[in-house]
MIDOSE-1310 file (N, C-alpha, C; in nm, 2 decimals, decimal comma, always signed):
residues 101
xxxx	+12,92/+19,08/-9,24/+13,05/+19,15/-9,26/+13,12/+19,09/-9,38; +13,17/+19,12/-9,46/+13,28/+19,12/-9,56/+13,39/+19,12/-9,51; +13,49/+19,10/-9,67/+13,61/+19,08/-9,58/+13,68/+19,23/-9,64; +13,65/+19,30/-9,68/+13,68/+19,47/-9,68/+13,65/+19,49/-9,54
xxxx	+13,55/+19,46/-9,53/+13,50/+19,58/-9,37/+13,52/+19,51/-9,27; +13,57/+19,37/-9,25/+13,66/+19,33/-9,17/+13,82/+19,35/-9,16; +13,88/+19,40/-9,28/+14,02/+19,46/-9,29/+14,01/+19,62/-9,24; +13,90/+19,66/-9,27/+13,89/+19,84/-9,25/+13,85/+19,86/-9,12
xxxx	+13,78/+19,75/-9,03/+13,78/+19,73/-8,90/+13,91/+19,72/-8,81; +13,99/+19,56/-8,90/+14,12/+19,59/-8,82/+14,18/+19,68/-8,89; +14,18/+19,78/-8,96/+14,34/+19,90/-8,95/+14,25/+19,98/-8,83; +14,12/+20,01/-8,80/+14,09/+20,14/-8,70/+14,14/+20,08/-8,58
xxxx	+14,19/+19,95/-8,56/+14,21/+19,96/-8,44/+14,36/+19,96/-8,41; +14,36/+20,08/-8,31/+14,48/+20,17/-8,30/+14,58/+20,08/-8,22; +14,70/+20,06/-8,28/+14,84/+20,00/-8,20/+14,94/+20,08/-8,23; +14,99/+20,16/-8,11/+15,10/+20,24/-8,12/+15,21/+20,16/-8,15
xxxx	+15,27/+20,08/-8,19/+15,37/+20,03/-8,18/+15,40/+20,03/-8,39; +15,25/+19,96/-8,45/+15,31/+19,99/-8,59/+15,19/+20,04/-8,66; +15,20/+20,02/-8,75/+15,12/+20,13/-8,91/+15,05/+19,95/-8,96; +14,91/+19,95/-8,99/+14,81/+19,88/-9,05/+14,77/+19,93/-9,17
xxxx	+14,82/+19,84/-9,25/+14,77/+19,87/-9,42/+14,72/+19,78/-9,50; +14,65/+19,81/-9,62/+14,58/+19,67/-9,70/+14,55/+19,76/-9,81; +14,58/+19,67/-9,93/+14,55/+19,70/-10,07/+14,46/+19,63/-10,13; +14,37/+19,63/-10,26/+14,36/+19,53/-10,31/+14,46/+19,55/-10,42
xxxx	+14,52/+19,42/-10,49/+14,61/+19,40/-10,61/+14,52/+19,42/-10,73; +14,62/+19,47/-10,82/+14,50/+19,52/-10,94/+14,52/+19,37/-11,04; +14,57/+19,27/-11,02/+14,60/+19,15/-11,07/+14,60/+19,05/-10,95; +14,46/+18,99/-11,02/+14,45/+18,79/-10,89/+14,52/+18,70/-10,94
xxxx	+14,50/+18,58/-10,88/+14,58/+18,48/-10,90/+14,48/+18,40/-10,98; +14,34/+18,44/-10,97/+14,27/+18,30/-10,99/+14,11/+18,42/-11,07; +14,06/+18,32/-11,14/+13,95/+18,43/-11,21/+13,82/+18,47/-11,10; +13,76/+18,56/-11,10/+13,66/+18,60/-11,02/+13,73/+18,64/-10,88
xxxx	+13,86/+18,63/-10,82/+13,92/+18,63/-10,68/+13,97/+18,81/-10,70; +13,94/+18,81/-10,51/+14,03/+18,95/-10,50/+14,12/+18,95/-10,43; +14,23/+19,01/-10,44/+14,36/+18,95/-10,40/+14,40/+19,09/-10,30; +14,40/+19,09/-10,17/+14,41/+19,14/-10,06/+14,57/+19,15/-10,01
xxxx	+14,61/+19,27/-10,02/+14,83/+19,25/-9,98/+14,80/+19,33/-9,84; +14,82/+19,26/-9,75/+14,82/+19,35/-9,57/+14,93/+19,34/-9,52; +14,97/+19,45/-9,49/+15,09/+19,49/-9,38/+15,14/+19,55/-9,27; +15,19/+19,53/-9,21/+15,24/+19,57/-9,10/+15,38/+19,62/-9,06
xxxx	+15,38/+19,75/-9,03/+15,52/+19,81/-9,05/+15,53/+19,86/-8,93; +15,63/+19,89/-8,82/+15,71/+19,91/-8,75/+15,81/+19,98/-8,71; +15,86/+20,10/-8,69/+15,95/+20,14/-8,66/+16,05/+20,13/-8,51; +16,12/+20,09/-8,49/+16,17/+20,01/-8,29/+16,30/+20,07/-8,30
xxxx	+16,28/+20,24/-8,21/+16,45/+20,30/-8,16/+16,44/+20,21/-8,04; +16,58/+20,15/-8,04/+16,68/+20,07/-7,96/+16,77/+20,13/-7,95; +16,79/+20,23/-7,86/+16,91/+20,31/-7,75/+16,92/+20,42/-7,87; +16,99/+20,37/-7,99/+17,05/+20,50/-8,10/+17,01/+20,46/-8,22
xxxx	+16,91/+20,29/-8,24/+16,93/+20,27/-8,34/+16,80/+20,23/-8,37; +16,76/+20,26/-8,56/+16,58/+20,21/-8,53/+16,62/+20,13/-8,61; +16,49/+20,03/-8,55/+16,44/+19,88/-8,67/+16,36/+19,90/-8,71; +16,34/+19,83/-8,82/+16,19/+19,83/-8,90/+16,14/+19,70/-8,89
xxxx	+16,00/+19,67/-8,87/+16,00/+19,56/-8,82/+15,88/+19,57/-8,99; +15,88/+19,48/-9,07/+15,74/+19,52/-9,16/+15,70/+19,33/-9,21; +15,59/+19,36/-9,23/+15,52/+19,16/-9,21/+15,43/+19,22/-9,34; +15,42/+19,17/-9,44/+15,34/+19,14/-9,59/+15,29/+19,04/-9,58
xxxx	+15,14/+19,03/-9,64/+15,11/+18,88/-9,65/+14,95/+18,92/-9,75; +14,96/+18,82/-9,80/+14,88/+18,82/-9,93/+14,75/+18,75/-9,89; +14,62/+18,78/-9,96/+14,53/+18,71/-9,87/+14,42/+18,64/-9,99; +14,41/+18,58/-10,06/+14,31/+18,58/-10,18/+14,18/+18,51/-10,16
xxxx	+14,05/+18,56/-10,20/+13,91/+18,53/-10,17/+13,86/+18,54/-10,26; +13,74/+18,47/-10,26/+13,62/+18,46/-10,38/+13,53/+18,50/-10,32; +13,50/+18,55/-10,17/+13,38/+18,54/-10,12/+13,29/+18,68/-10,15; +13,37/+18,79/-10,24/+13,32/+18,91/-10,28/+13,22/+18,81/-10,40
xxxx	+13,20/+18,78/-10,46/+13,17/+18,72/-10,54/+13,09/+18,58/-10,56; +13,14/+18,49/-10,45/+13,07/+18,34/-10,42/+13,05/+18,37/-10,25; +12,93/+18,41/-10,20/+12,88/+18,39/-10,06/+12,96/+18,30/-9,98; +12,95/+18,20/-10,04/+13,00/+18,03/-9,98/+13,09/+18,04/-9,90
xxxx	+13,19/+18,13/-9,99/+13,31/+18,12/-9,88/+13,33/+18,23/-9,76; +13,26/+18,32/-9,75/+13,27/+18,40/-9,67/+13,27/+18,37/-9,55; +13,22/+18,30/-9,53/+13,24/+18,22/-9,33/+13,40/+18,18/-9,35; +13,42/+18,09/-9,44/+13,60/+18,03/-9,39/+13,65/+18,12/-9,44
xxxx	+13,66/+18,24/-9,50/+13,75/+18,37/-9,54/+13,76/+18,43/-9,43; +13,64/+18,52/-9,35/+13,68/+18,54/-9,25/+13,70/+18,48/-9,11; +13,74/+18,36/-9,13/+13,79/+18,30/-9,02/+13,95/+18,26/-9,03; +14,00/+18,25/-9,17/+14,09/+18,24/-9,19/+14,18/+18,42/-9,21
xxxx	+14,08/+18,49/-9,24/+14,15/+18,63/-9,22/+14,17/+18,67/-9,06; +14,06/+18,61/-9,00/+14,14/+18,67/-8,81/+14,24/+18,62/-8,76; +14,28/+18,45/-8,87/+14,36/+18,36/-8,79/+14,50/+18,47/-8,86; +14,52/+18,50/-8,99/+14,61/+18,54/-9,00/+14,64/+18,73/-8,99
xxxx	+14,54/+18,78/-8,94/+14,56/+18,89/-8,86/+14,62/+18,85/-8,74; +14,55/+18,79/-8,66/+14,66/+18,74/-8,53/+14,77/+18,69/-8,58; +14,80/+18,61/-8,67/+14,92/+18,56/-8,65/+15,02/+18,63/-8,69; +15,02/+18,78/-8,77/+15,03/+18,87/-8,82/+15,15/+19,02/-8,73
xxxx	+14,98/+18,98/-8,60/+15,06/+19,07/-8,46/+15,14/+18,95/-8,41; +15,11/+18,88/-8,40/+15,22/+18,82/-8,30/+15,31/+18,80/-8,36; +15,34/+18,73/-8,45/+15,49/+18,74/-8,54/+15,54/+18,87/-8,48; +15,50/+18,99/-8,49/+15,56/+19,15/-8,52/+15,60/+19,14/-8,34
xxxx	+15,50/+19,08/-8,25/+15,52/+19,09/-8,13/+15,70/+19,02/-8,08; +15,68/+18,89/-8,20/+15,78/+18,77/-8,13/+15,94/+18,87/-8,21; +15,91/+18,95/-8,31/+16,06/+19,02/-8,38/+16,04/+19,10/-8,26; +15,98/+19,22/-8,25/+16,03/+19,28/-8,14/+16,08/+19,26/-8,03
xxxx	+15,98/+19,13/-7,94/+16,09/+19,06/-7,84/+16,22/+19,03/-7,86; +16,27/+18,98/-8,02/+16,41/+18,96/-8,01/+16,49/+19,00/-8,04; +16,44/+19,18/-8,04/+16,51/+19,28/-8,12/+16,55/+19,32/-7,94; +16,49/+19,32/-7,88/+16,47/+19,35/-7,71/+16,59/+19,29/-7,65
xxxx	+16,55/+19,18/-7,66/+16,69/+19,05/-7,61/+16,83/+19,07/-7,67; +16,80/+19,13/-7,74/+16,98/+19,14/-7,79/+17,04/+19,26/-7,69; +16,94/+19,37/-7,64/+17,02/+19,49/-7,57/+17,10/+19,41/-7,48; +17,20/+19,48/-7,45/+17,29/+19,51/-7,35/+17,22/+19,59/-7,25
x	+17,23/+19,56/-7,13/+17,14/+19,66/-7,01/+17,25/+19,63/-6,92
């Protein structure tokens, strides 16, 4: 697996709560690297009022290119896919906590 068709794997998987997206940048940081921007966007009606809940995060790899790294790319792309939903999980919770009930 790559780390394309490990990103195209996680957007199919479906979470009603927000929208899964990923680009590649048409400019890297580093020569031979592909520079990966993934997001997470959110929309949260609270009684009359919506939030946007949206998480960016940039991902940069050589492993399209140098095999080598492709084991710690995608191990470091699941860690920050999870940490990705859960951040999005811990705003919502505290968008929750503020209601008045």
């Amino acid at each position: 697996m790559s780390v394309i068709e490990r990103l195209e794997e996680w957007k199919s998987e479906f979470n009603p709560l927000y929208q899964k997206e990923f680009n590649t940048s048409s400019t890297s940081l580093a020569e031979k690297e592909d520079l990966f921007i993934i997001t997470i966007t959110g929309n949260v009606r609270v009684i009359s009022k919506v939030h946007q809940i949206k998480i960016t995060k940039f991902f940069p790899t050589h492993s399209n290119t140098n095999q080598e790294y492709l084991k710690g790319d995608l191990y470091n792309l699941n860690k920050l896919l999870d940490w990705m939903e859960q951040n999005f999980q811990f705003q919502l919770d505290e968008i929750i906590s503020k209601i008045d009930l």
